[in-house]
N, C-alpha and C positions, 0 to 999 in steps of 0.2 A: 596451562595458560596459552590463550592461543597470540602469536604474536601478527604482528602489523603486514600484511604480506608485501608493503613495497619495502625496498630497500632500505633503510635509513640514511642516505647519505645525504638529506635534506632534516633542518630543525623540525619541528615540531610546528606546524599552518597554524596560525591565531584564529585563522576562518578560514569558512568552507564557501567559497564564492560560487552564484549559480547563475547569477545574470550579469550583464555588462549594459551599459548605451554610452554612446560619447566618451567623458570622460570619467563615468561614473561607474561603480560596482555594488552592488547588493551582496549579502551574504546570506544562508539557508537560515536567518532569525530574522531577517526584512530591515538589518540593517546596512545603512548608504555609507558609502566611501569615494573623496574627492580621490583620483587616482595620478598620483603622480609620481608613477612608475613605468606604467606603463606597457606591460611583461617586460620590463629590462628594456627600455627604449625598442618597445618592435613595434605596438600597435601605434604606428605613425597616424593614422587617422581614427582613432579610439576605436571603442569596444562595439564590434556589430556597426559596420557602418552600411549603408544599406548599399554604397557602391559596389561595396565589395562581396556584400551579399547578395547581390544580384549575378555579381559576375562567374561567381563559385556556383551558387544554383543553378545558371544555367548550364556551365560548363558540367558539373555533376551529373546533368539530365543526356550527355552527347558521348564523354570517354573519360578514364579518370586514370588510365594507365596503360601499356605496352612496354616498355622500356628503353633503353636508347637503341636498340638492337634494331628499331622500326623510326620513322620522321615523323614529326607534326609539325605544321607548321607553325604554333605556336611559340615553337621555341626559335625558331629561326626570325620569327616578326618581335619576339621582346629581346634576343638578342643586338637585333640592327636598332631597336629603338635604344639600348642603353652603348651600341658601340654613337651613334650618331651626339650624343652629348657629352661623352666623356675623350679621356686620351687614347684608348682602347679599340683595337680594330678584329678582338677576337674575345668571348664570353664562353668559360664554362658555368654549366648551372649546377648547384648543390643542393643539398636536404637544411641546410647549417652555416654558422660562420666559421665551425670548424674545420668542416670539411671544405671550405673554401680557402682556410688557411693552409690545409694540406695539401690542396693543389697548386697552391703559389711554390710552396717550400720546395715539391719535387718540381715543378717550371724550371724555378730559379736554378736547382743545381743539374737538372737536364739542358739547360743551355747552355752551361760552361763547358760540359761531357760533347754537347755537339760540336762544340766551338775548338773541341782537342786540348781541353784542360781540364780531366776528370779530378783534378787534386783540384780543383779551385771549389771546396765545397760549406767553408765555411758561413756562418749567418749571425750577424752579429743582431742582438736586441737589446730591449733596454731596461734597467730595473722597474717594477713597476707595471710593468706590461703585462694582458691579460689577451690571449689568441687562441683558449679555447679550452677543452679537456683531452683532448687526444694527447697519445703519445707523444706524438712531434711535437705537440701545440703547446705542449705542457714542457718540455725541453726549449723550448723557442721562448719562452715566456723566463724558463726557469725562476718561477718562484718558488720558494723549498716547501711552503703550505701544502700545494700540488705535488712535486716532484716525491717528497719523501715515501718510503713504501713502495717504489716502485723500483726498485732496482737501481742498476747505476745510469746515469746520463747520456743520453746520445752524443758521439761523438759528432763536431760538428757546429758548434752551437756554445756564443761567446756573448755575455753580457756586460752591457757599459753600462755609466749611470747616464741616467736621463736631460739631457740639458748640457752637457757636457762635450762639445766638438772638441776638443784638446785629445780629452780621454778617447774619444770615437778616432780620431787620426791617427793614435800611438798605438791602437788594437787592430787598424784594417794593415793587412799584408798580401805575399802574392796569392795567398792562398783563400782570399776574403770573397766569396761570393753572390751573397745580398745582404742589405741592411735591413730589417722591420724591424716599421714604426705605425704605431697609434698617433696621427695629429692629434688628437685629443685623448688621451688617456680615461678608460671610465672605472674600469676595478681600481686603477692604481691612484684614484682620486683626484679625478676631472682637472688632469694638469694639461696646459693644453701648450704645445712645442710653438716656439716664437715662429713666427713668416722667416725672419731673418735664418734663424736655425735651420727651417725645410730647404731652405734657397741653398745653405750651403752644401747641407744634404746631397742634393742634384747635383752641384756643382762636383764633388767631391765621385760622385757615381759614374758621372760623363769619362770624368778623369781617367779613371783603372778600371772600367768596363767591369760595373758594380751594379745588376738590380736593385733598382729600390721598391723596396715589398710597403705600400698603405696597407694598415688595418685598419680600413673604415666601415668595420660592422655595427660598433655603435655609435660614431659620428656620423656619417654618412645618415641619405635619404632625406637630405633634406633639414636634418636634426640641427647642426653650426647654422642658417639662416643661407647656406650655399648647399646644392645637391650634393656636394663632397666637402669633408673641412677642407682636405690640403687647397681647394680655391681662391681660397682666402691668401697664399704668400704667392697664386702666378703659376706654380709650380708643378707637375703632374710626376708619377709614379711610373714604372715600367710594368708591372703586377699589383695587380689591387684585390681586396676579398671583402665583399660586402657580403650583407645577409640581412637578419631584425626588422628594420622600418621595409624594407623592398618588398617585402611580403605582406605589411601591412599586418602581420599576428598570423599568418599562415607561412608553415615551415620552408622555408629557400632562401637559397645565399647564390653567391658566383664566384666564379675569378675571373677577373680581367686585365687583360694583357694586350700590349702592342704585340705586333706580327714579329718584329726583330724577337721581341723575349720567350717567345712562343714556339721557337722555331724546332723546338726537339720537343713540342706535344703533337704525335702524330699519331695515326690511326696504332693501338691497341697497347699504349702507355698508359692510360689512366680510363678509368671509366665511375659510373653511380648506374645502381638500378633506377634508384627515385627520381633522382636529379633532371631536374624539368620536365617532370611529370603534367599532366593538361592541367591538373586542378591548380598547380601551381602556378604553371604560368598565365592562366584566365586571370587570375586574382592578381599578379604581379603585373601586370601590362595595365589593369586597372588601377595597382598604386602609383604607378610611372606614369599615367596621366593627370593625377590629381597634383604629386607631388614636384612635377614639372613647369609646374603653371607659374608664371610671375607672379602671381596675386596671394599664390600659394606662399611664395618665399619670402614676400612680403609681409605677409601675415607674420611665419613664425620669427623676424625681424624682430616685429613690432611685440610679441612676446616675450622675446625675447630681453627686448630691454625694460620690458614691467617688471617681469622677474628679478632681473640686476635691482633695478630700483629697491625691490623688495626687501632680498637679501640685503643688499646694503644695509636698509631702514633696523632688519635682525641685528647686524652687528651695531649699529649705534645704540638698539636699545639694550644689546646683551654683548656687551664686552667683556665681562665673566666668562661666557660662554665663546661666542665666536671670535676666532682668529684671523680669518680668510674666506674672501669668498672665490670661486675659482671657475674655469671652464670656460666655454663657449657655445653660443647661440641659444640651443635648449636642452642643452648636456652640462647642467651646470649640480658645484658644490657647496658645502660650506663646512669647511676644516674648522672642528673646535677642539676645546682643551679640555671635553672630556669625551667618555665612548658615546661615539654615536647612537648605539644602539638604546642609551637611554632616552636620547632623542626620541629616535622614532619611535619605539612602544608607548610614550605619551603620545604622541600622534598620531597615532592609529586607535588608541582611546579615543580622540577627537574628530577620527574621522577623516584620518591623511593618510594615504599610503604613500611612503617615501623607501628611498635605500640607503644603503650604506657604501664606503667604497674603503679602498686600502687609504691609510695617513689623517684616521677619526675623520674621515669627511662624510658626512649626511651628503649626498642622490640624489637631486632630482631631475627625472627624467619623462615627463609627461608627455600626453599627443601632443602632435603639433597643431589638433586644431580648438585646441583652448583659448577660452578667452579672457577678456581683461576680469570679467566676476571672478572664473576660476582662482586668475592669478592673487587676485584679492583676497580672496577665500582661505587660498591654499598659505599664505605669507601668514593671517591672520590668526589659522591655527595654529602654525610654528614660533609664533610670537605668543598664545598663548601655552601652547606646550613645553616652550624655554620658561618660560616665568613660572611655570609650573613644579619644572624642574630644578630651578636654584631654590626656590621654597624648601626640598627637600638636603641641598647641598650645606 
């Protein structure tokens, strides 16, 4: 018997998808799929947008590699365009949100080593929290799903619960070196950390000379109805790790840092062969235009509270079913009282693609340039796919 040559560490694909436009997918039988997933919150401007297909083909036709060893200027003009709108006065460019989590991690505790406190290397995170697959990323997160099987735990690496400043005060010490956080939580079930909670965050960082680490790979880009969630409390990060929507469905993340936090990344500490590679960065300086735009933010706003509507409308009609609706902007959930996954396999019979996240919450995470039909559509199936499913309950 011949076996499946990828790996298995993925289920079993319901379908085999071969085309995309907008916000829609085909599969190899000619059937359509409203898509509100969106490969995991990346394709910020749906599937094959032509902006970006323009910008990648031509770039494909001029250089599509050298490595960091060599410049382009490519990456030097999308780095000043994303230091010019955020807190950030310095961008590393990655392949992933992982590996931009990993270049925060060692940032954070090379700043303390330069500052003559190599013991200060602790990192404290939060239950709930999802920063990647890597080794660290998976230590930094420590969820046991990930961690188990791999050995014992990086030292280093302290988890609080979520929401919780009391418990977060009584865990930092002298030996505490950054805190990451997700403003908006997406694996751990689109729990989204108060304004008030960020504020005291910073406050609490200023204090005992504490990086504060954002994971905004899937909030970020625009996705909360701000180019960053943490905008929304006032409040900026001293390292931050985007990735997903910046790319628009083409592989790149960053880390970004003010100059103080940055101060022990210097020439021959960290490096990526891929990382801002030309094809990446044509395609990224073309999502940083689109997703920049007032009109743009405005948009997925005004989406944004269709969707609330929406969901709302699900739990009045299915309080059986739904518990909570939860998140922000267009990173939103709905916590029910039973497994999601029954959810969604009726809806993708219907012609939804949605996800799943940690605490039974159903996913949705669509382009941002959907519109009010979609959002209609998309509510409509989920209201028939819940009614579908207490039928069998």
């Amino acid at each position: 018997m011949t076996i499946n040559p990828l790996m298995p560490v993925y289920p079993p694909a319901p379908a085999n998808f071969v085309e995309g436009k907008g916000a829609r997918l085909r599969d190899d039988k000619g059937n359509e799929y409203l898509d509100f997933v969106a490969g995991i919150a990346t394709n910020c401007l749906g599937h094959c947008n032509p902006i970006l297909v323009d910008a990648l083909t031509k770039q494909a036709n001029k250089l599509w590699h050298v490595s960091n060893s060599y410049q382009t200027e490519l990456q030097k003009e999308l780095a000043a365009k994303w230091t010019s709108v955020t807190f950030a006065d310095v961008v590393f460019f990655t392949n992933s949100g992982t590996e931009a989590i990993e270049a925060c991690l060692k940032l954070t505790r090379k700043y303390h080593f330069e500052k003559g406190k190599p013991e200060k290397i602790d990192i404290i995170g939060f239950d709930g929290a999802f920063h990647g697959r890597s080794y660290g990323a998976i230590n930094a997160a420590a969820n046991p799903n990930y961690i188990h099987g791999f050995g014992p735990a990086l030292p280093g690496f302290k988890q609080c619960e979520f929401g919780n400043l009391d418990a977060l005060k009584a865990m930092i010490n002298e030996n505490t070196a950054g805190i990451i956080l997700e403003p908006i939580q997406g694996e751990g079930g689109c729990r989204a950390a108060s304004d008030e909670y960020l504020t005291e965050l910073r406050k609490i960082c200023d204090e005992k000379d504490i990086l504060l680490i954002f994971d905004e790979v899937q909030s970020g880009a625009a996705r909360s109805g701000k180019l960053f969630a943490h905008e929304w409390a006032g409040i900026t990060p001293d390292v931050m790790a985007i990735a997903k929507g910046i790319g628009g469905g083409f592989p790149m993340g960053a880390c970004l840092a003010t100059e103080n936090a940055a101060l022990g990344m210097v020439k021959g500490v960290h490096g990526s062969t891929f990382g801002g590679n030309p094809l990446a960065m044509a395609v990224g300086s073309a999502v940083f235009e689109e997703i920049t735009k007032p009109e743009f933010l405005d948009h997925v706003n005004q989406m944004a509270n269709a969707v609330t509507q929406g969901l709302e409308s699900l739990k009045d009609a299915h309080p059986e079913l739904v518990e909570e609706v939860r998140g922000k902007g267009l990173l939103r959930g709905i916590k029910l009282k039973i497994d999601p996954q029954i959810v969604r396999s009726k809806a993708f019979e219907n012609g939804l693609l949605v996800a799943v996240a940690g605490g039974n919450v159903l996913r949705l995470v669509p382009p941002l340039i959907i519109t009010q039909q979609d959002v209609s559509e998309a509510i409509a199936i989920l209201d028939k796919s819940m009614s579908a499913v207490k039928e069998t309950l």
